[in-house]
N, CA, C and O atoms as a GROMACS GRO file, in nm:
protein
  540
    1UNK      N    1   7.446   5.681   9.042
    1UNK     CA    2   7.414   5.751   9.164
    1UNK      C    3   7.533   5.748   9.261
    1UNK      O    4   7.551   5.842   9.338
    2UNK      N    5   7.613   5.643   9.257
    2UNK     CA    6   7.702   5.592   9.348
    2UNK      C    7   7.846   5.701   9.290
    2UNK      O    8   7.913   5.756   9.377
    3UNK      N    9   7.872   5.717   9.185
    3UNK     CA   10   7.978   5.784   9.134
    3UNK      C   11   7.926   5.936   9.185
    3UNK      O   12   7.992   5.999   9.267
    4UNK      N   13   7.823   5.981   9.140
    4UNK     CA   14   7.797   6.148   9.159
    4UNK      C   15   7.788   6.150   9.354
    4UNK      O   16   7.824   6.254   9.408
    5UNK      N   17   7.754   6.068   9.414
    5UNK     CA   18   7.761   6.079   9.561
    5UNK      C   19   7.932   6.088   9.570
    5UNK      O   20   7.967   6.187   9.634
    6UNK      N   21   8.008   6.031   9.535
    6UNK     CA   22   8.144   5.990   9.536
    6UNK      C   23   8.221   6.124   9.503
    6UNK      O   24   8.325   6.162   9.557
    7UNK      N   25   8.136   6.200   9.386
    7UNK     CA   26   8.223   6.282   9.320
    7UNK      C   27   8.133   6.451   9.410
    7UNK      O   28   8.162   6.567   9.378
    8UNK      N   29   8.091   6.436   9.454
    8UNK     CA   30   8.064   6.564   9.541
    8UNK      C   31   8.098   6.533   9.670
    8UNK      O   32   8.118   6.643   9.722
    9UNK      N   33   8.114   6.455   9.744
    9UNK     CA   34   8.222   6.454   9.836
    9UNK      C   35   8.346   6.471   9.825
    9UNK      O   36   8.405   6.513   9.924
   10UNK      N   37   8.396   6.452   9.744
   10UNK     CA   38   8.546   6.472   9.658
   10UNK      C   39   8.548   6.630   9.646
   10UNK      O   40   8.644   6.694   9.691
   11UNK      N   41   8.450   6.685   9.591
   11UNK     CA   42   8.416   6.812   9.552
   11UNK      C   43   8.432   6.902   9.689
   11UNK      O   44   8.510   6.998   9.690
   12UNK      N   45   8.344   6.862   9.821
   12UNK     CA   46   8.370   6.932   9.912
   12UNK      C   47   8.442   6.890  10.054
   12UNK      O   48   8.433   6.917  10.174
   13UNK      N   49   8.528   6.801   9.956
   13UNK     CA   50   8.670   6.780  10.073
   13UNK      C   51   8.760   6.851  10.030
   13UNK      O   52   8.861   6.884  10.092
   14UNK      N   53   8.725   6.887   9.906
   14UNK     CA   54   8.837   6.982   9.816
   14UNK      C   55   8.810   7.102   9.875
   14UNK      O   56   8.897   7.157   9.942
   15UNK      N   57   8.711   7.148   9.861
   15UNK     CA   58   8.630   7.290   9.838
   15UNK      C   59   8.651   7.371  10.026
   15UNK      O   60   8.661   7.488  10.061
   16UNK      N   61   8.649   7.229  10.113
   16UNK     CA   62   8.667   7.304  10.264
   16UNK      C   63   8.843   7.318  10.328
   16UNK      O   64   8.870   7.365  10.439
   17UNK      N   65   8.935   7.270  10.238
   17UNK     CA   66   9.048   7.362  10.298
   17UNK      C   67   9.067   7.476  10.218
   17UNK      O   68   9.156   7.557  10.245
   18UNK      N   69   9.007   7.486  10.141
   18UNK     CA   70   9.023   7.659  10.052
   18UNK      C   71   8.964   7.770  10.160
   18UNK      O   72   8.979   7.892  10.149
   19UNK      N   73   8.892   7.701  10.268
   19UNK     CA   74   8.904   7.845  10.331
   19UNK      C   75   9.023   7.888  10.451
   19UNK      O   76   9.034   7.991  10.517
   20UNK      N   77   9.094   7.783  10.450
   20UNK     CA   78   9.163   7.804  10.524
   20UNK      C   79   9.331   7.879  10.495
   20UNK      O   80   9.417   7.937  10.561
   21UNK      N   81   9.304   7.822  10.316
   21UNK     CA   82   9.414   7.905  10.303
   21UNK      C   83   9.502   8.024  10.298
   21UNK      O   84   9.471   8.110  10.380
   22UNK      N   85   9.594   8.049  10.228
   22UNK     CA   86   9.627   8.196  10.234
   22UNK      C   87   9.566   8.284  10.138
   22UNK      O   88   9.523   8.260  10.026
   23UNK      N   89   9.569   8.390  10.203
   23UNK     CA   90   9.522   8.490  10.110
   23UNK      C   91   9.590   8.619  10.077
   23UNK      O   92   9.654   8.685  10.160
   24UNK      N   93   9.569   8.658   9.926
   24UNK     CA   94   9.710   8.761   9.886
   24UNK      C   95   9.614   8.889   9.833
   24UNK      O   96   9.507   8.902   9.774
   25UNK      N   97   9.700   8.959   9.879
   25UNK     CA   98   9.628   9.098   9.847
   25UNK      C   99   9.679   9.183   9.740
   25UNK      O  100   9.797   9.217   9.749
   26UNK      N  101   9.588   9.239   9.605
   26UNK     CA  102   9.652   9.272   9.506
   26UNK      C  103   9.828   9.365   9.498
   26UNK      O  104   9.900   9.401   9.405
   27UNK      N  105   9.834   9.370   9.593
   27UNK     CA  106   9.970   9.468   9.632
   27UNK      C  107  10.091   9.291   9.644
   27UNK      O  108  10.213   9.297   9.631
   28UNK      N  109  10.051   9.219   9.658
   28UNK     CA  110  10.101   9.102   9.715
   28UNK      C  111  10.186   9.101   9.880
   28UNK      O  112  10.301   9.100   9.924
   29UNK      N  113  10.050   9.104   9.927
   29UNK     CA  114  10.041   9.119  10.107
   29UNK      C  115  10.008   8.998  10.111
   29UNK      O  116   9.900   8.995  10.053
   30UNK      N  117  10.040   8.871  10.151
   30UNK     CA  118  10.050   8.767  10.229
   30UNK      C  119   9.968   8.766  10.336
   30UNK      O  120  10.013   8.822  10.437
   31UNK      N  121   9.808   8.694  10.346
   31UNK     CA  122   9.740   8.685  10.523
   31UNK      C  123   9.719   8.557  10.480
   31UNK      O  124   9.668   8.508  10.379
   32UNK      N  125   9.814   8.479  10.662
   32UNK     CA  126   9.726   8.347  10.644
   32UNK      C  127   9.668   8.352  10.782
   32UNK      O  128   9.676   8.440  10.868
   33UNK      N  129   9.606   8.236  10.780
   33UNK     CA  130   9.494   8.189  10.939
   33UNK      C  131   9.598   8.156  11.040
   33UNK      O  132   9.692   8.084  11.008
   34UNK      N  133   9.581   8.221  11.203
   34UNK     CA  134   9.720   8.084  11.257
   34UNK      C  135   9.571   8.017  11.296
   34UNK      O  136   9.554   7.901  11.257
   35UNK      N  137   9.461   8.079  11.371
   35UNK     CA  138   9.398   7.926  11.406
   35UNK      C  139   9.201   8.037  11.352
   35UNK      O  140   9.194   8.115  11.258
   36UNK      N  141   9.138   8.019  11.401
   36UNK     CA  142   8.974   8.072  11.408
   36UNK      C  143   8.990   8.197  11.399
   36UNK      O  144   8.949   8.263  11.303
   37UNK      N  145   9.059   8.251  11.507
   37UNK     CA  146   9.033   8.342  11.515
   37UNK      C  147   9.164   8.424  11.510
   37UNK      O  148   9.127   8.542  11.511
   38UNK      N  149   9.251   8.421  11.506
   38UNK     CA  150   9.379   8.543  11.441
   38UNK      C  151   9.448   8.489  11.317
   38UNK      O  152   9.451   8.371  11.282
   39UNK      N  153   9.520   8.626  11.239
   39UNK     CA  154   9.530   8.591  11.164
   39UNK      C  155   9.673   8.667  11.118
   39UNK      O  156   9.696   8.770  11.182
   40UNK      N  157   9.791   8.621  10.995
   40UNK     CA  158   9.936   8.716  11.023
   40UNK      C  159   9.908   8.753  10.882
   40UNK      O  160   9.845   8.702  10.790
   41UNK      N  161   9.987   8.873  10.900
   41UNK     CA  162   9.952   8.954  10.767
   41UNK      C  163  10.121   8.960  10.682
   41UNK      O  164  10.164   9.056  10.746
   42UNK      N  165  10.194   8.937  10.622
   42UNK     CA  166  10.312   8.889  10.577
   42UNK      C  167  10.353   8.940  10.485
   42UNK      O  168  10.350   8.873  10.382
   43UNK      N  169  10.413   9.092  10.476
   43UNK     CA  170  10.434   9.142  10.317
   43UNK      C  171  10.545   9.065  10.270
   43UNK      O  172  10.614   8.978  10.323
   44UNK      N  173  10.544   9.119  10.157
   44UNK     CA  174  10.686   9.043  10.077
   44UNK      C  175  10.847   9.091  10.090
   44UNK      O  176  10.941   9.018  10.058
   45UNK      N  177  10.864   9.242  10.148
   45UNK     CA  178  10.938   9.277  10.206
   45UNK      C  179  10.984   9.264  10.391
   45UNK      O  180  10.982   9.172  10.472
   46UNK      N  181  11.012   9.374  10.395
   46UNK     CA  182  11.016   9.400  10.619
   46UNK      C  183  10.889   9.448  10.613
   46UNK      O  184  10.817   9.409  10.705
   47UNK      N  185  10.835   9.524  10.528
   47UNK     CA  186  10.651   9.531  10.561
   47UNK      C  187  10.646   9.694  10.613
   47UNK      O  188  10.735   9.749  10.677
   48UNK      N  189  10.525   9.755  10.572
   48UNK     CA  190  10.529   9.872  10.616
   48UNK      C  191  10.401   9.892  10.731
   48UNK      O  192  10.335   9.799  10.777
   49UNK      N  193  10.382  10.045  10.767
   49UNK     CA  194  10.241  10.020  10.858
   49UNK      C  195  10.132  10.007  10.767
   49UNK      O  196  10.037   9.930  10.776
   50UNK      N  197  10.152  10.074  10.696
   50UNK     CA  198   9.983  10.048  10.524
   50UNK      C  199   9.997   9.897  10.516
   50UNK      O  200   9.908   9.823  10.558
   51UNK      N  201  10.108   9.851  10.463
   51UNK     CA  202  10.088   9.690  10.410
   51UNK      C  203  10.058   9.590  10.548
   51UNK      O  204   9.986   9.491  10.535
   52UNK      N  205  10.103   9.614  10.641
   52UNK     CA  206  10.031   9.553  10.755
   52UNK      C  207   9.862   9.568  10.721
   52UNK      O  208   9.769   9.506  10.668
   53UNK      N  209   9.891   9.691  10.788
   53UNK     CA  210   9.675   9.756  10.815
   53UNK      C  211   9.664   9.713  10.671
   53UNK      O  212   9.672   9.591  10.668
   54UNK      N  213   9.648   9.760  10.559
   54UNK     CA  214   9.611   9.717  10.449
   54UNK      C  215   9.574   9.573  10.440
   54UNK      O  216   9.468   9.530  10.392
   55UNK      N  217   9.647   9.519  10.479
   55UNK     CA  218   9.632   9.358  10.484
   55UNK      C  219   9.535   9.281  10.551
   55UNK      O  220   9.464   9.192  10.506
   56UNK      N  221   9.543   9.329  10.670
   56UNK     CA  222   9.451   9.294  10.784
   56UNK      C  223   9.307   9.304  10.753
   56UNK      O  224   9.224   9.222  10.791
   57UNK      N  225   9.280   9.415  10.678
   57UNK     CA  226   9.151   9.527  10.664
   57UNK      C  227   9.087   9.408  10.518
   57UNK      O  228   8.969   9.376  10.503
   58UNK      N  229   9.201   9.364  10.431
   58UNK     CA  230   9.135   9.347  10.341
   58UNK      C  231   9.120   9.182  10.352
   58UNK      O  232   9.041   9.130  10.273
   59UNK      N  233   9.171   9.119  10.420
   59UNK     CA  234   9.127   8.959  10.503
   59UNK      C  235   9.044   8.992  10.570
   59UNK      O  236   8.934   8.951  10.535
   60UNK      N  237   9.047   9.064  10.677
   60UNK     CA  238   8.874   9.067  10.764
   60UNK      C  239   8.760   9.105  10.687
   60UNK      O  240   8.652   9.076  10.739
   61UNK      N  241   8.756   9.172  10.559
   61UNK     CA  242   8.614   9.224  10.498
   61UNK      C  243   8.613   9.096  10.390
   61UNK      O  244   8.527   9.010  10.414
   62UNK      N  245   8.681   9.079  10.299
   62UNK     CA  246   8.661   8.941  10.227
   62UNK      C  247   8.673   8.832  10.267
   62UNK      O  248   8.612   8.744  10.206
   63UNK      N  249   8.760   8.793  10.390
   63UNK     CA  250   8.757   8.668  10.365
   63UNK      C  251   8.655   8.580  10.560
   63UNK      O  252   8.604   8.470  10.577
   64UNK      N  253   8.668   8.686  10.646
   64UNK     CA  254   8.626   8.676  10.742
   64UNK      C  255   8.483   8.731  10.736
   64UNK      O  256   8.387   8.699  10.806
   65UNK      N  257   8.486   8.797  10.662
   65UNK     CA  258   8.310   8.912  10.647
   65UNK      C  259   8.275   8.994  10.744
   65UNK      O  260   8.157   9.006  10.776
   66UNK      N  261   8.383   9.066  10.809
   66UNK     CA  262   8.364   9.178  10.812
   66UNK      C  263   8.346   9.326  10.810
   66UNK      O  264   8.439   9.396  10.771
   67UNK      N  265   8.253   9.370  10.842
   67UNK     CA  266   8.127   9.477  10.848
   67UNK      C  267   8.292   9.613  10.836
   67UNK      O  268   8.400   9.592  10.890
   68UNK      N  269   8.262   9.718  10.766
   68UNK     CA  270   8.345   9.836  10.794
   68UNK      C  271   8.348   9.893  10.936
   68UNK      O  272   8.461   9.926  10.972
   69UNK      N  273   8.270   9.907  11.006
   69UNK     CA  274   8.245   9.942  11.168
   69UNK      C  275   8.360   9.855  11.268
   69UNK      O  276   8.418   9.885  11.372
   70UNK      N  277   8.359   9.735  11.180
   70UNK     CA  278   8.435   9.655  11.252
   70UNK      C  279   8.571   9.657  11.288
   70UNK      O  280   8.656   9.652  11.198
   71UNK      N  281   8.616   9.666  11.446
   71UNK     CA  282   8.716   9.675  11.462
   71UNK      C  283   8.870   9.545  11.496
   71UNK      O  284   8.858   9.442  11.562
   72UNK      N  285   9.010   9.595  11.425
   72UNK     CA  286   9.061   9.510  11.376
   72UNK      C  287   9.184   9.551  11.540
   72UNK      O  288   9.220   9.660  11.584
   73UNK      N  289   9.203   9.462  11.570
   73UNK     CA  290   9.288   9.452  11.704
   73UNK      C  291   9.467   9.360  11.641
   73UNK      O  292   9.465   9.255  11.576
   74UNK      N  293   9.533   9.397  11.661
   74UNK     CA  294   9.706   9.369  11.680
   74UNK      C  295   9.724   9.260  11.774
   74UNK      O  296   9.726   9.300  11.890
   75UNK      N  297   9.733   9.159  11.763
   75UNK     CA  298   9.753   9.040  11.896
   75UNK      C  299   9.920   9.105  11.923
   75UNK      O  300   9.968   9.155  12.024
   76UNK      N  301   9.998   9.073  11.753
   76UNK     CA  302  10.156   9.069  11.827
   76UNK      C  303  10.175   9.123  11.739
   76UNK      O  304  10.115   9.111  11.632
   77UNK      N  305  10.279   9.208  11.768
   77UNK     CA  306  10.336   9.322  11.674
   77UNK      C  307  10.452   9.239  11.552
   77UNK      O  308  10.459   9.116  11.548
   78UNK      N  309  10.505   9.295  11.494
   78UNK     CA  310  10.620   9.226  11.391
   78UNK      C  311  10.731   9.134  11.486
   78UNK      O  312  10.821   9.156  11.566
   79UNK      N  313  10.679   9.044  11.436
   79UNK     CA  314  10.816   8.954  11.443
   79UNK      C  315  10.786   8.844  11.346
   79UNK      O  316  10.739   8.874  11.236
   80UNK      N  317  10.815   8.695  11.382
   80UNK     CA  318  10.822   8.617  11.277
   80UNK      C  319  10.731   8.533  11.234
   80UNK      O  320  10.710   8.473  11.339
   81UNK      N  321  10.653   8.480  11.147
   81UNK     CA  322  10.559   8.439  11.079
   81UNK      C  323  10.574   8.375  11.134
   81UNK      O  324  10.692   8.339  11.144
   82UNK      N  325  10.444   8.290  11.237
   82UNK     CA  326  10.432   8.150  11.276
   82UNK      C  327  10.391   8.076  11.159
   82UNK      O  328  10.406   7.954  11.163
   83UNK      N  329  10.338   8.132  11.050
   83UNK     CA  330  10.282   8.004  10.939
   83UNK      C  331  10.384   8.006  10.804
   83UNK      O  332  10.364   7.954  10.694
   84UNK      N  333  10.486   8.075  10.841
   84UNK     CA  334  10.621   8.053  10.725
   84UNK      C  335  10.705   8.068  10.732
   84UNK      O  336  10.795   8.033  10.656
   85UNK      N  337  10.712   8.149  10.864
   85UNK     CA  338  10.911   8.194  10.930
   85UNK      C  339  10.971   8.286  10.872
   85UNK      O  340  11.082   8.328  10.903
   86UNK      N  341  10.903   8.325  10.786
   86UNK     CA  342  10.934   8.486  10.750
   86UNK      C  343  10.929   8.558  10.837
   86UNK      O  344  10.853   8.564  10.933
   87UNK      N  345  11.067   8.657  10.788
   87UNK     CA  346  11.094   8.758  10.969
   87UNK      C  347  10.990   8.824  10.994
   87UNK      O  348  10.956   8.838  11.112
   88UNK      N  349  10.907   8.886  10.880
   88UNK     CA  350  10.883   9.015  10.951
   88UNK      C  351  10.648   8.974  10.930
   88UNK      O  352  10.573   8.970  10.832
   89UNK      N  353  10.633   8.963  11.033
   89UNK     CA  354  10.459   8.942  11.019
   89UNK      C  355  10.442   9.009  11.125
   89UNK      O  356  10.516   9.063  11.207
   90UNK      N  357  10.286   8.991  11.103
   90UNK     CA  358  10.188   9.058  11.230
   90UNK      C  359  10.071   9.008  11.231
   90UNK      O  360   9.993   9.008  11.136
   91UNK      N  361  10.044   8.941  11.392
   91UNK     CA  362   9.907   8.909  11.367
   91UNK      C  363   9.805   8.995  11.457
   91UNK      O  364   9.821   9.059  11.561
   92UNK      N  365   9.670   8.964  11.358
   92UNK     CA  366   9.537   9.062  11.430
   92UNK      C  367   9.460   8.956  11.470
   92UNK      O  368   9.485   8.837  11.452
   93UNK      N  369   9.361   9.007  11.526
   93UNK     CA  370   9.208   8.964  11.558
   93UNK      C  371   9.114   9.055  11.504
   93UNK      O  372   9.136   9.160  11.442
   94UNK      N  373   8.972   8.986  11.545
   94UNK     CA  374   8.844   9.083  11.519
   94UNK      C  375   8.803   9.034  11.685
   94UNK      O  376   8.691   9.074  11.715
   95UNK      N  377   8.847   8.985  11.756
   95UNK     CA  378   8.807   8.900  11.870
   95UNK      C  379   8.872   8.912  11.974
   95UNK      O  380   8.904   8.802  12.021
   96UNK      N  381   8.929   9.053  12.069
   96UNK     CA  382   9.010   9.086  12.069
   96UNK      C  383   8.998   8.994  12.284
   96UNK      O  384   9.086   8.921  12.329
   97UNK      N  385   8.912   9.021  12.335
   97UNK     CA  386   8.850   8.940  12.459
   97UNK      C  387   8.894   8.761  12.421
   97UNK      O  388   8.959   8.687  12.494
   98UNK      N  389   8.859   8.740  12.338
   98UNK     CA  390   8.874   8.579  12.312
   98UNK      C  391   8.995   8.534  12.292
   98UNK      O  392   9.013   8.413  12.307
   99UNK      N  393   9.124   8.629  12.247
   99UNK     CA  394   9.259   8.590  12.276
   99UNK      C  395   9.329   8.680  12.367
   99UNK      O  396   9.451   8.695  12.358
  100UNK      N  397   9.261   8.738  12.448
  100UNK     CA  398   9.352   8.789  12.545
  100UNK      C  399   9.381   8.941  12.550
  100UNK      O  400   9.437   8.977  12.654
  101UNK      N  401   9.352   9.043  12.454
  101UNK     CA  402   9.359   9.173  12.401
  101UNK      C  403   9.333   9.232  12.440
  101UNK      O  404   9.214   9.261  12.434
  102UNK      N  405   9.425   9.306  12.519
  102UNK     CA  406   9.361   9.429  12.582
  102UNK      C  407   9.452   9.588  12.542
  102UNK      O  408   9.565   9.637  12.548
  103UNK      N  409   9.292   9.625  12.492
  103UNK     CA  410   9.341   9.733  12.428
  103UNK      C  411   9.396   9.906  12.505
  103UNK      O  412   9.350   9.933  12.616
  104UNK      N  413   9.461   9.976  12.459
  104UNK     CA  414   9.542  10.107  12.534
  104UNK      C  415   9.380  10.124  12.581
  104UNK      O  416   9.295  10.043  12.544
  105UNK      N  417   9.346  10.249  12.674
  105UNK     CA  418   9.288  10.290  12.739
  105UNK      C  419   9.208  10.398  12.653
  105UNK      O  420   9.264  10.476  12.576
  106UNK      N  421   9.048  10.393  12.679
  106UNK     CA  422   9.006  10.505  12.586
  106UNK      C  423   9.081  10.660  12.586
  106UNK      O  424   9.144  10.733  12.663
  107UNK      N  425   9.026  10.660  12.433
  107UNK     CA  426   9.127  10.798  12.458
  107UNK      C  427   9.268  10.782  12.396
  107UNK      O  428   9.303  10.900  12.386
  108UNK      N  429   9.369  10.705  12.348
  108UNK     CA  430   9.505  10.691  12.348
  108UNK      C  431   9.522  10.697  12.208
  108UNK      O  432   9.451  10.611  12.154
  109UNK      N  433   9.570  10.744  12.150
  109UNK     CA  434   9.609  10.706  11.966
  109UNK      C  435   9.664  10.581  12.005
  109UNK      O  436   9.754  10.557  12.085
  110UNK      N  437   9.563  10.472  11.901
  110UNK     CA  438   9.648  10.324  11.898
  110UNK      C  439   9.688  10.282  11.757
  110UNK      O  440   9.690  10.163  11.725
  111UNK      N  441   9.714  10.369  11.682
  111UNK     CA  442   9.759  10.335  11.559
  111UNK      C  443   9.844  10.254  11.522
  111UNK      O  444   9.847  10.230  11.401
  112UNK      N  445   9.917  10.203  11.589
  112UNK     CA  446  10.082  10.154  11.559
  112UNK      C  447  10.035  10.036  11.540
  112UNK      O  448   9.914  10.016  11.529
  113UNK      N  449  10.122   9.943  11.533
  113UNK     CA  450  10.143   9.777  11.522
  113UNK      C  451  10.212   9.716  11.641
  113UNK      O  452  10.279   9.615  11.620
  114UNK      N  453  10.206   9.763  11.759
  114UNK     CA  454  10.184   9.641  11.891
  114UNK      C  455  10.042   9.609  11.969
  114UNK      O  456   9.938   9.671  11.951
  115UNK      N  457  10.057   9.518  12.044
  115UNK     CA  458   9.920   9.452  12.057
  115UNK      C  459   9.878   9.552  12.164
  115UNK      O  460   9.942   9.633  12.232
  116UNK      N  461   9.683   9.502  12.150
  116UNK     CA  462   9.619   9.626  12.176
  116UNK      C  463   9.578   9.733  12.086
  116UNK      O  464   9.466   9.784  12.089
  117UNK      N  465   9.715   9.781  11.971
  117UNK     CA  466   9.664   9.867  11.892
  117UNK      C  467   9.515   9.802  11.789
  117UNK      O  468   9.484   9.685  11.769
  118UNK      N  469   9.455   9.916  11.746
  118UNK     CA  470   9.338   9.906  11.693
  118UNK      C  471   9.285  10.027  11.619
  118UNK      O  472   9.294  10.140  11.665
  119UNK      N  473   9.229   9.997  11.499
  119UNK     CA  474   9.175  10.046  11.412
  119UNK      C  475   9.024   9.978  11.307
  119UNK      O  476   9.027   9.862  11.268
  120UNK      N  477   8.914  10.061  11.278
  120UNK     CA  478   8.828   9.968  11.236
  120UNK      C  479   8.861   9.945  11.098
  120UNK      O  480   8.932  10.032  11.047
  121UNK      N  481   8.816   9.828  11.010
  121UNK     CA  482   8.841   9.777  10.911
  121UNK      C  483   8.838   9.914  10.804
  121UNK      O  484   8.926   9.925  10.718
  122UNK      N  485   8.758   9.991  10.815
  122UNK     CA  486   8.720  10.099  10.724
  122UNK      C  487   8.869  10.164  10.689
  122UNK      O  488   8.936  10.186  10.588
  123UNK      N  489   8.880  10.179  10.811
  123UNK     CA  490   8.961  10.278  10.844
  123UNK      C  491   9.117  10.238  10.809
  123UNK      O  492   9.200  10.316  10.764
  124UNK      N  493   9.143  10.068  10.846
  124UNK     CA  494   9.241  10.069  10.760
  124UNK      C  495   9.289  10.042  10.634
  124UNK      O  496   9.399  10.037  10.579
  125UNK      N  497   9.120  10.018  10.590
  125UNK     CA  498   9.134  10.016  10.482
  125UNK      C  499   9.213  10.127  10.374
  125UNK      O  500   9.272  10.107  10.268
  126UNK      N  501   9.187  10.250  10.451
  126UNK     CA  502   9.218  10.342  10.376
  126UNK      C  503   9.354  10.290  10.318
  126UNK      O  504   9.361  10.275  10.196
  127UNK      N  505   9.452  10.264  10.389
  127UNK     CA  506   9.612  10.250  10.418
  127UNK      C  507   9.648  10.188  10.249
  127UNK      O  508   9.749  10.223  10.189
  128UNK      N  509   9.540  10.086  10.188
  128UNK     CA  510   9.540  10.053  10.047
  128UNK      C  511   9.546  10.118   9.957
  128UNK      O  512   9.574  10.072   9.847
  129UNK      N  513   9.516  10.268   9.984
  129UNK     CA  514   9.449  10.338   9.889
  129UNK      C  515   9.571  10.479   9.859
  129UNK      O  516   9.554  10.591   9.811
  130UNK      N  517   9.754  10.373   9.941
  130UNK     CA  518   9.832  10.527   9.945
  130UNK      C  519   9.903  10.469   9.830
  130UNK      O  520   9.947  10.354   9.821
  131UNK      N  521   9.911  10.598   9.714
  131UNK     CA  522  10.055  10.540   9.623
  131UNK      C  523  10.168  10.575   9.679
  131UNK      O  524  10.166  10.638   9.785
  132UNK      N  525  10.266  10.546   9.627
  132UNK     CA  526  10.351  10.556   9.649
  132UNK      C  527  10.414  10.689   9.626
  132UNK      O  528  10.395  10.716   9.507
  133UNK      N  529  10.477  10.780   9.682
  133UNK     CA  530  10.571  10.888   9.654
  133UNK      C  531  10.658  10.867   9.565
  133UNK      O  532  10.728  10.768   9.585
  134UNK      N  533  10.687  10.951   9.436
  134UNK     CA  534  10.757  10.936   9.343
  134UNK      C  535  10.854  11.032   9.289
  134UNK      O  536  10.827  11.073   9.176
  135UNK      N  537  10.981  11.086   9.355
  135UNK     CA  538  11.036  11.205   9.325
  135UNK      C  539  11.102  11.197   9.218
  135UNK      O  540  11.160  11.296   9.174
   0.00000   0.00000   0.00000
């Protein structure tokens, strides 16, 4: 009794930093956590606007659980990975009031990648779904 108590605590001391880790997106897009609630999205290159949004879209629906409706907010636009120092990241929220986010003004195309910009998960999801141009 004393070993199987022993060995499932073991089990879920293991099992609770796996959510914290990184997560890679079949394209190999890099998202890790910086804390609860934002999160940097890290391609393997300088990063494009798809592999950003792509990234973001596909950490908030798998690994955060959220809803397609749900909208994905830009804290800080590209600069350098706080969780690896790689030049080129970006971090989002889903929480955009709880770190400070304030988004362009209704009405504004906010497509881009500085903070404020916003798009819902659906929507950037699409950004996954571009091949590549091949002349």
């Amino acid at each position: 009794m004393k070993n199987t108590l022993l060995a499932l605590g073991l089990t879920a001391a293991l099992v609770a930093p796996l959510t914290a880790e990184a997560f890679t997106t079949p394209d190999g897009v890099r998202v890790n956590p910086v804390n609860d609630l934002i999160f940097e999205v890290i391609p393997q290159s300088s990063g494009s606007f798809s592999e950003f949004w792509c990234g973001a879209s596909e950490y908030a629906r798998r690994v955060k659980g959220a809803q397609w409706l749900d909208t994905i907010y830009v804290v800080q636009g590209r600069g350098t990975s706080v969780t690896t120092g790689r030049r080129s990241a970006v971090q989002f929220t889903l929480s955009p009031e709880q770190v400070g986010v304030s988004p362009p003004p209704q009405g504004w195309l906010a497509l881009g990648i500085k903070p404020g910009n916003r798009m819902s998960v659906q929507q950037a999801r699409s950004y996954c779904d571009r091949s590549p141009v091949r002349l």
